[in-house]
C-alpha positions as CSV (number, residue, x, y, z in Angstrom):
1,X,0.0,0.0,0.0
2,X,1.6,3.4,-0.9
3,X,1.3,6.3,1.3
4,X,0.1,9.8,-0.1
5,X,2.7,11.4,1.8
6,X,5.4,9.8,0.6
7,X,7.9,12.1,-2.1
8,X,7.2,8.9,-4.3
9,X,3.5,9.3,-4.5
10,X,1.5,12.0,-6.6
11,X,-1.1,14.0,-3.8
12,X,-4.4,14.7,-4.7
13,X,-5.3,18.4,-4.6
14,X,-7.7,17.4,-2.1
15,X,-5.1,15.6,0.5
16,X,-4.6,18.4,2.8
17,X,-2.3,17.4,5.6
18,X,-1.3,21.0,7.1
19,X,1.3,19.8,9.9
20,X,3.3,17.1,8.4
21,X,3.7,19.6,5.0
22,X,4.8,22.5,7.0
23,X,7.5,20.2,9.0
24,X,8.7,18.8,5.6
25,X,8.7,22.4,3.9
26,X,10.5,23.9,6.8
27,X,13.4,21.2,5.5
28,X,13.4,22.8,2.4
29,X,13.6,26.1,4.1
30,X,16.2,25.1,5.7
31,X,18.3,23.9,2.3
32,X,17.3,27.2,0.7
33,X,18.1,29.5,4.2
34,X,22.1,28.4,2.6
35,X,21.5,30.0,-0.9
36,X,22.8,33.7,0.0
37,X,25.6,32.7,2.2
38,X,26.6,30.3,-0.5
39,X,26.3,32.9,-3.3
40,X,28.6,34.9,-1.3
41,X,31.3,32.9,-1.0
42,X,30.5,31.5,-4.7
43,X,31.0,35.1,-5.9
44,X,34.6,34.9,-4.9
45,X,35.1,32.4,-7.9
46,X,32.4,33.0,-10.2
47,X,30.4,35.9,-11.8
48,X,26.5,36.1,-11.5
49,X,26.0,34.9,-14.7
50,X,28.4,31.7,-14.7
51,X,26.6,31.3,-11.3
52,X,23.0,31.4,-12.7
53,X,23.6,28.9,-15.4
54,X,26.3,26.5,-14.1
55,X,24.6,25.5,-10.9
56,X,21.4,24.9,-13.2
57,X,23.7,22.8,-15.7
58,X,24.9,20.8,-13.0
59,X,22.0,19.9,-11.7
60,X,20.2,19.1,-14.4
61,X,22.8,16.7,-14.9
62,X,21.7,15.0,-11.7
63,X,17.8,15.6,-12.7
64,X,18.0,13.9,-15.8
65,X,20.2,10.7,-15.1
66,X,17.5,10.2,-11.9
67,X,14.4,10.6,-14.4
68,X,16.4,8.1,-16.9
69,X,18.0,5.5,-13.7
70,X,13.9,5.6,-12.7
71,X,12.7,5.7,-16.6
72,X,9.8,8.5,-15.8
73,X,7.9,9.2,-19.2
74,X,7.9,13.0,-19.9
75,X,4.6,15.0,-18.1
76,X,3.9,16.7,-21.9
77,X,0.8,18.0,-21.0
78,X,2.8,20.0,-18.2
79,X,5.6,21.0,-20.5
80,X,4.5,25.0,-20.4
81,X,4.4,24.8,-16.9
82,X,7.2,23.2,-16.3
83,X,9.4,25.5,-18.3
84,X,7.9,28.6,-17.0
85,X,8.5,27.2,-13.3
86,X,12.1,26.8,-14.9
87,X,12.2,30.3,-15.9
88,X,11.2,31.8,-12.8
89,X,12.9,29.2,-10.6
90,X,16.0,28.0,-12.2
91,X,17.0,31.3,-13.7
92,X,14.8,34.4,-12.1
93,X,15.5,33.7,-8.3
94,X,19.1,32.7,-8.8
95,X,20.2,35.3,-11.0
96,X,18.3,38.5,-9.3
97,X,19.8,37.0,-6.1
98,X,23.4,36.5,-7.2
99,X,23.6,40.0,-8.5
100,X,21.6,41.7,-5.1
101,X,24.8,39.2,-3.2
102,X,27.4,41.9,-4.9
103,X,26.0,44.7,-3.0
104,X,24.3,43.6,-0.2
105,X,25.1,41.5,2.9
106,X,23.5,38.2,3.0
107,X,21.6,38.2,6.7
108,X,20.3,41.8,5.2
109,X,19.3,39.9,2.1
110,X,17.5,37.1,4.0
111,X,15.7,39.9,5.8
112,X,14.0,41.0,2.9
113,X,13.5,38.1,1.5
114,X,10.9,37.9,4.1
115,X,8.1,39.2,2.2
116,X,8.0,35.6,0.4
117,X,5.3,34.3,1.9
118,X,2.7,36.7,1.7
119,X,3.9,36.6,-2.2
120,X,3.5,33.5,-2.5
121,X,-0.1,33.6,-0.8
122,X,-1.2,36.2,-3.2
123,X,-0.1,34.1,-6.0
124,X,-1.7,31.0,-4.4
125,X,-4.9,32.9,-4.6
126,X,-4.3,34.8,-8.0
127,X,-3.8,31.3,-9.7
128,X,-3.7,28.9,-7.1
129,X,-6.9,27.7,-6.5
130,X,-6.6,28.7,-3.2
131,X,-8.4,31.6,-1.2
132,X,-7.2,32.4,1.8
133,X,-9.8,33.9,4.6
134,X,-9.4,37.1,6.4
135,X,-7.0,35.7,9.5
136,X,-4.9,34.2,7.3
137,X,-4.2,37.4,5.3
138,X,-3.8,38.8,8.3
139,X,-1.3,36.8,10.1
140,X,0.5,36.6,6.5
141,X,0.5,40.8,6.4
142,X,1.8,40.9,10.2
143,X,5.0,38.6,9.5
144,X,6.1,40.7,6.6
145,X,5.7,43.6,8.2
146,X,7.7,41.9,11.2
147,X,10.7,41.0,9.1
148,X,10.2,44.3,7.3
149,X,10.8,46.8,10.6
150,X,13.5,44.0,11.7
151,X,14.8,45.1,8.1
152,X,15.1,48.4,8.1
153,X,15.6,49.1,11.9
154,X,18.6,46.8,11.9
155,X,20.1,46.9,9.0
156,X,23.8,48.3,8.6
157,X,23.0,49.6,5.0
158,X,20.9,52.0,3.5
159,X,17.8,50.4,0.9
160,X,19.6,50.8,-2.1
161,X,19.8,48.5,-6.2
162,X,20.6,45.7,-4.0
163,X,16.8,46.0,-2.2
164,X,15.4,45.9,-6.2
165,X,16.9,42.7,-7.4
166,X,16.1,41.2,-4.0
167,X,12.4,42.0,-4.7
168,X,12.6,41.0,-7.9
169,X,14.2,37.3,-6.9
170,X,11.1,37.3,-4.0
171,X,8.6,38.0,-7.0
172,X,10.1,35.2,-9.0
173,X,10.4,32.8,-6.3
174,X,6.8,33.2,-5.1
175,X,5.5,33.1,-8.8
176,X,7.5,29.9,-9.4
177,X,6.6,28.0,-6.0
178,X,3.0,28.3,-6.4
179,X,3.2,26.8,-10.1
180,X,5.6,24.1,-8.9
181,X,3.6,23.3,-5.8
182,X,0.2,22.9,-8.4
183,X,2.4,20.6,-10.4
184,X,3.5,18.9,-7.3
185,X,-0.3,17.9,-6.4
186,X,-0.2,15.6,-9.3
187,X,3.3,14.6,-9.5
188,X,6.0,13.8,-7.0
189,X,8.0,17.0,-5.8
190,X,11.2,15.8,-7.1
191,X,9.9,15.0,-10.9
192,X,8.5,18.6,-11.1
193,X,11.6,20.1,-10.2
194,X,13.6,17.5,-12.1
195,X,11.9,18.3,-15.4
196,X,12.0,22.1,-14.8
197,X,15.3,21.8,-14.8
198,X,15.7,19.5,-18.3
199,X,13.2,21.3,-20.2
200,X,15.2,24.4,-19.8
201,X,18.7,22.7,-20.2
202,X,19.4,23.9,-23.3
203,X,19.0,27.4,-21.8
204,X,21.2,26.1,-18.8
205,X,24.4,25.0,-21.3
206,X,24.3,27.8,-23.3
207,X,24.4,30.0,-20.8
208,X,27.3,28.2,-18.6
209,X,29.2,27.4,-22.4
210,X,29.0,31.3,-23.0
211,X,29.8,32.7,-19.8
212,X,33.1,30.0,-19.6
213,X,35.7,32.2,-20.1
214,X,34.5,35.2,-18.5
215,X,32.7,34.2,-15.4
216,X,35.4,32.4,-13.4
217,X,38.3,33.6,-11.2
218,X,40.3,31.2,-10.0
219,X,38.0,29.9,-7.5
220,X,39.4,28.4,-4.1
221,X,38.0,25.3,-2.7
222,X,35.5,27.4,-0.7
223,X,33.9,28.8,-4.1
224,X,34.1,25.2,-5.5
225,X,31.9,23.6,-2.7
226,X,29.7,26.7,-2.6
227,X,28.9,26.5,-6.2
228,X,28.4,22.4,-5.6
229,X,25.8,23.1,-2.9
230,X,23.8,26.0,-5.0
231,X,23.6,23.2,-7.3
232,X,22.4,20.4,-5.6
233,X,21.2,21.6,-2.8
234,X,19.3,25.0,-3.5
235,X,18.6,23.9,-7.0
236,X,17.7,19.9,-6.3
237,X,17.4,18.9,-2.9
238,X,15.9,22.0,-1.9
239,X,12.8,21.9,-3.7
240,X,11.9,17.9,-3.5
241,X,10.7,18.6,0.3
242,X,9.4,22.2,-0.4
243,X,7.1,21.1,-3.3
244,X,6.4,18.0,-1.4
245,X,5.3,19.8,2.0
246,X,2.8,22.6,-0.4
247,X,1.2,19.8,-2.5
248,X,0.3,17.8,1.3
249,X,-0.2,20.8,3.1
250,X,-1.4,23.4,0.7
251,X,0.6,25.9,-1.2
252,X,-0.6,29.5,1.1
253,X,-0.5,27.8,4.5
254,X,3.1,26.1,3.8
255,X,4.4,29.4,2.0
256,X,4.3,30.8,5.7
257,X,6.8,28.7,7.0
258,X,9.3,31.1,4.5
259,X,9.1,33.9,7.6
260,X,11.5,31.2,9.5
261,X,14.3,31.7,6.1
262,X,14.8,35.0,6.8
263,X,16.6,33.6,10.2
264,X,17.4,30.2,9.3
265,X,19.6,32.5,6.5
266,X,20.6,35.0,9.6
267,X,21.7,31.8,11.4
268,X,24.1,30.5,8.7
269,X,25.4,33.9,7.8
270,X,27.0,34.2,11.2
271,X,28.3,30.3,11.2
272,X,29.8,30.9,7.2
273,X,30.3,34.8,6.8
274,X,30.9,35.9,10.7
275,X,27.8,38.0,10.4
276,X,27.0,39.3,13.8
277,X,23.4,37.4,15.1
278,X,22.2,40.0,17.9
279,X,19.5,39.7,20.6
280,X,16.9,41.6,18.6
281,X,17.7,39.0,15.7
282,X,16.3,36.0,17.8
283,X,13.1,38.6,19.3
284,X,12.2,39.1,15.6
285,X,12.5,35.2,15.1
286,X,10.7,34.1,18.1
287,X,7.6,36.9,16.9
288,X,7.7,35.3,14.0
289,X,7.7,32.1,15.2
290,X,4.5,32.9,16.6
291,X,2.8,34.3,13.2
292,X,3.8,31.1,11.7
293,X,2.4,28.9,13.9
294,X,-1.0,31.0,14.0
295,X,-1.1,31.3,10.6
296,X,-1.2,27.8,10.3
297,X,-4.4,27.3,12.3
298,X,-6.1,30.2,9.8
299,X,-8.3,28.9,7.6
300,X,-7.6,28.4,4.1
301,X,-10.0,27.0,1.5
């Protein structure tokens, strides 16, 4: 008997499991809480660009000999989907974000980046099929507006181009979760992400064959294992338990559980960069903590 919680089982839209999908999107929010520390130090050996389109390359690599090792027939009737949650996930969020890493700190960047969940509810209930009640909104609009004043009332650096390309990673990001999450409902997590990432290959090697001689520096080992994990880990890994935890718990109620990045990113800054974690950091974590956890009990239909 297979379970419909399993990564290896498509979910029904109508299998609605809010707890378990929130504890196995918060691993996934823990994978992707690495991404701006890792671009960081990836920037020491690579441009943007190479950035944007290697780590996609490489783990498309991975994608496609997992889909052949497995010999998983080709979802064509998702194929627009899939590429435009390619666009927006495999090229949009990682390329905005790589360039915002040259000019702004990554626990600042992680801040801001807290806005992503009340993105990705509004997309859930632009195109989602979802529709969100009053609380929910409500809980949703009080966490950003938590990590926002955390933002700019702790922040060493003024909002500046940095702040732009941030938002426009956050409006990628939330734009491609909620179309990979709809995918994931009839798929298993990994596939949709998996095919994302080999539909827009071509895309991927082109990009990595012409940005070869220009986009790296002589990386150091560091670089090297930072460009590894953006590959497999923010790229891959990352998004098998995120789209598994929306399609089981539902794409707006899981998308909360991205006001914990922000200081899951804060944490790992410190540990990797030396960032400096403060006592207001972990009061802004524990509020929003809270607005997670109610958020979760509001009602979403």
């Amino acid at each position: 008997m297979t379970d419909s919680t399993s990564p290896s089982a498509p979910v029904p839209a109508a299998a609605v499991h809010p707890l378990a999908g929130m504890a196995i999107g918060f691993v996934g929010i823990v994978i992707f809480g690495a991404t701006l520390p890792a671009t960081r130090i990836a920037l020491d050996g690579f441009s943007p660009a190479f950035i944007t389109f290697a780590r996609a390359a490489i783990a498309a690599a991975v994608a496609g000999a997992t889909l052949i090792a497995l010999r998983k027939p080709f979802p064509r009737q998702h194929a627009l989907s899939l590429f435009i949650a390619g666009i927006l996930l495999v090229y949009g969020f990682p390329g905005f974000s790589s360039v915002a890493m040259q000019t702004v700190p990554a626990s600042h960047g992680g801040v801001v980046l807290g806005v992503l969940p009340l993105m990705t509810a509004t997309f859930a209930a632009l195109f989602g099929g979802e529709r969100p009640g009053m609380a929910f909104w409500g809980w949703s609009i009080a966490g950003a507006v938590l990590v926002m004043v955390f933002s700019f009332s702790g922040a060493d650096i003024d909002p500046g181009i940095g702040d732009f390309w941030l938002a426009c990673a956050a409006l990628s990001a939330s734009c491609g979760y909620v179309i990979s999450g709809k995918l994931a409902r009839t798929r298993p997590g990994w596939e949709v992400i998996s095919w994302a990432l080999i539909v827009t290959a071509p895309i991927s090697l082109a990009g990595t064959a012409f940005t070869w001689n220009t986009g790296i520096y002589q990386p150091d080992s560091h670089a090297l294992m930072a460009m590894a994990y953006l590959a497999l880990g923010s790229m891959f890994a990352g998004f098998i338990f995120w789209n598994w935890g929306m399609a089981i718990g539902g794409i707006a109620r899981v998308g909360q559980v991205q006001l914990l990045q922000s200081f899951v990113t804060l944490g790992l800054s410190a540990l990797l960069l030396g960032e400096t974690v403060t006592p207001v950091m972990l009061g802004f974590a524990l509020a929003v903590g809270v607005v997670v956890w109610c958020g979760r009990k509001a009602k979403v239909g």
